[in-house]
C-alpha positions, 0 to 999 in steps of 0.5 A, a space after each residue: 500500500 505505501 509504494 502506491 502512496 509514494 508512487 501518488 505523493 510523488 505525482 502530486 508533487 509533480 504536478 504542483 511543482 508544474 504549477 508553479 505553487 510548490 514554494 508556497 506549499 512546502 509545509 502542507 505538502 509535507 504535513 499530507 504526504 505524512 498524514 497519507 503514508 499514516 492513513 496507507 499504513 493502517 490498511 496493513 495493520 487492522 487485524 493487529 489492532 482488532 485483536 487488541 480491542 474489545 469490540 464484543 464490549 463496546 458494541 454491547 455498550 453502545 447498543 445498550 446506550 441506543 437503547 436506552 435512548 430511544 425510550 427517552 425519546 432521544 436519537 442516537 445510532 448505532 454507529 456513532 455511540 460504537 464510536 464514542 465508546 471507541 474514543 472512551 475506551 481508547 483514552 480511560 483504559 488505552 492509551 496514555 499522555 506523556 509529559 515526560 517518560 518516567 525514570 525506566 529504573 526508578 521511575 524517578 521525574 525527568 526533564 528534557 534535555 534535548 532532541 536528537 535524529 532517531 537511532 537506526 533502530 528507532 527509525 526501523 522499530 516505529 519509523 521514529 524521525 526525532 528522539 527527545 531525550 531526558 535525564 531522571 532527577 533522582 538517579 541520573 539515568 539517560 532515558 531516550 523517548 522516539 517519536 513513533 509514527 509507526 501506528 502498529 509500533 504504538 499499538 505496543 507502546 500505547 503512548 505519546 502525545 497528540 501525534 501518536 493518539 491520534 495516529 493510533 485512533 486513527 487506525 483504531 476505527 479502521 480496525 473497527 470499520 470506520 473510513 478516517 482521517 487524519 487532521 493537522 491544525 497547523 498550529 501543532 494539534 492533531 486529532 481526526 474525523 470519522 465518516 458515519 455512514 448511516 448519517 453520511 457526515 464526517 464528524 469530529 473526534 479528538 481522542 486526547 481529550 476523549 471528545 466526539 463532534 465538537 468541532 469548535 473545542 479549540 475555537 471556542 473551548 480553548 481559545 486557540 486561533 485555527 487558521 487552517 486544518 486539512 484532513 487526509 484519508 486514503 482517497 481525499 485531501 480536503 481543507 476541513 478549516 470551516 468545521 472549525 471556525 465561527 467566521 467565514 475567512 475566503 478559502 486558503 486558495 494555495 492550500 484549495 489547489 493542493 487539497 485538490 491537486 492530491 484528491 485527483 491524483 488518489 482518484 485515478 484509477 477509481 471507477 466513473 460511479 466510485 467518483 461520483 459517490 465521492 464527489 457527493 460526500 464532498 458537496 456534501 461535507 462542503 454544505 455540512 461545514 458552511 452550516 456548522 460553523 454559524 453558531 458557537 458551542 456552549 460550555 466547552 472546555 479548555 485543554 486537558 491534555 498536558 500539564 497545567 503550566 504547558 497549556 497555560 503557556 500555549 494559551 490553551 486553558 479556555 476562558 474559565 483559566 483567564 
């Protein structure tokens, strides 16, 4: 699957490049091409992702929670509860947030001292590109943290911040049969959407924060700037800003021609009526996020995931921290 994807990078890039754009997309064509090798990678590794999670449970669960629902008169499918008891299940008993890794000989606090290019083995191990390196307080002891972007490497580990979630979660849903994606804010957050079939909407889930279908989280919750978010799945690259936002800026229109330079290019190949169901959930999602993005959300939170000096510092902690 990744030869493919490459091969499909490589094109894409070449087509901007023809374009004349390439200088002014450097930074989202590399936040794409790594979010496709992420999403092509998954395809690989659901069996090894199923086998970890307890599917049985939490279709009971959330059959339980639809019914239950529906007696108070209340709608809710199937689909989505699975995936909000997914997210659940993938934060409370899953994965886990890291500030700083533990001491791995007395589990003495640590600090950073650094960040240096990942080992060969790192790289081999879990496609690691950086590593941060930390130093315990207690003993002294050299404590090495890679930055795994190897899903299947983190189905082992099961830990990192919000790269490695939503990299993991991501191939989570794929293992359970959700088509998804991953999302870059740039603005150094990651989280994803996933398509809900029976609703036919993609919607937003951010599993560090254990949060599902809240798009203005970082807007109105934690009083971040969102200026563009581009979410990447195996046959779409689409600018996804709009379900994001409450004001209603004109498109991005390098990262419009970038976004649909790469769909096309994932779509060769594909069948006219394979095409057309596609280009129907494009106008569709289009149409759902210029509705979206009109009204602000009520009581959302400020970021939780992290220390509470480092979300004050990145001014993430909501108005409630003012």
């Amino acid at each position: 699957m990744n030869v493919k994807k490459n091969a499909q990078i490589e094109i894409a890039g070449q087509e901007l490049v023809a374009l004349g754009i390439q200088q002014e997309c450097v930074a989202l064509r590399r936040a794409i091409d790594d979010g496709l090798r992420k999403v092509a990678a998954y395809e690989d590794a659901v069996g090894i992702a199923l086998s970890l999670i307890p599917i049985d449970e939490l279709n009971r669960k959330a059959y339980e929670r639809v019914s239950t629902l529906s007696k108070e008169g209340q709608g809710l499918t199937e689909e989505r509860s699975l995936l909000e008891e997914l997210c659940g299940w993938f934060k409370q008993e899953f994965f886990q947030w890291v500030n700083a890794p533990a001491c791995d000989y007395c589990m003495g606090s640590t600090s950073l001292k650094g960040v240096v290019p990942a080992s060969v083995e790192e790289q081999h191990d879990g496609g690691a590109s950086r590593t941060e390196l930390y130093q315990c307080g207690m003993c002294g002891n050299a404590i090495r943290f890679p930055r795994y972007n190897d899903a299947t490497k983190l189905l082992e580990t099961k830990k990192g911040r919000c790269g490695e979630w939503s990299n993991c979660f991501g191939l989570c849903c794929r293992a359970t049969g959700y088509k998804v994606r991953l999302v870059v804010d740039f603005k150094d957050h990651v989280w994803n959407e996933v398509l809900l079939q029976e609703e036919g909407v993609w919607v937003h889930v951010d599993p560090c924060e254990g949060i599902v279908d809240k798009p203005l989280l970082y807007e109105e919750g934690w009083g971040k700037k969102v200026d563009l978010c581009v979410g990447v799945d195996l046959d779409t690259v689409a600018d996804v800003t709009r379900r994001y936002v409450t004001r209603t800026d004109e498109e991005n229109a390098v990262a419009a021609i970038c976004c649909d330079v790469y769909t096309r290019v994932l779509r060769e190949g594909y069948s006219n009526d394979e095409i057309k169901i596609l280009e129907r959930q494009d106008e569709k999602d289009r149409l759902s996020m210029v509705r979206e993005t009109r009204d602000s959300e009520a009581n959302l939170p400020g970021r939780t995931t992290g220390t509470e000096e480092w979300i004050q510092q990145r001014g993430e902690g909501g108005p409630k921290a003012d």
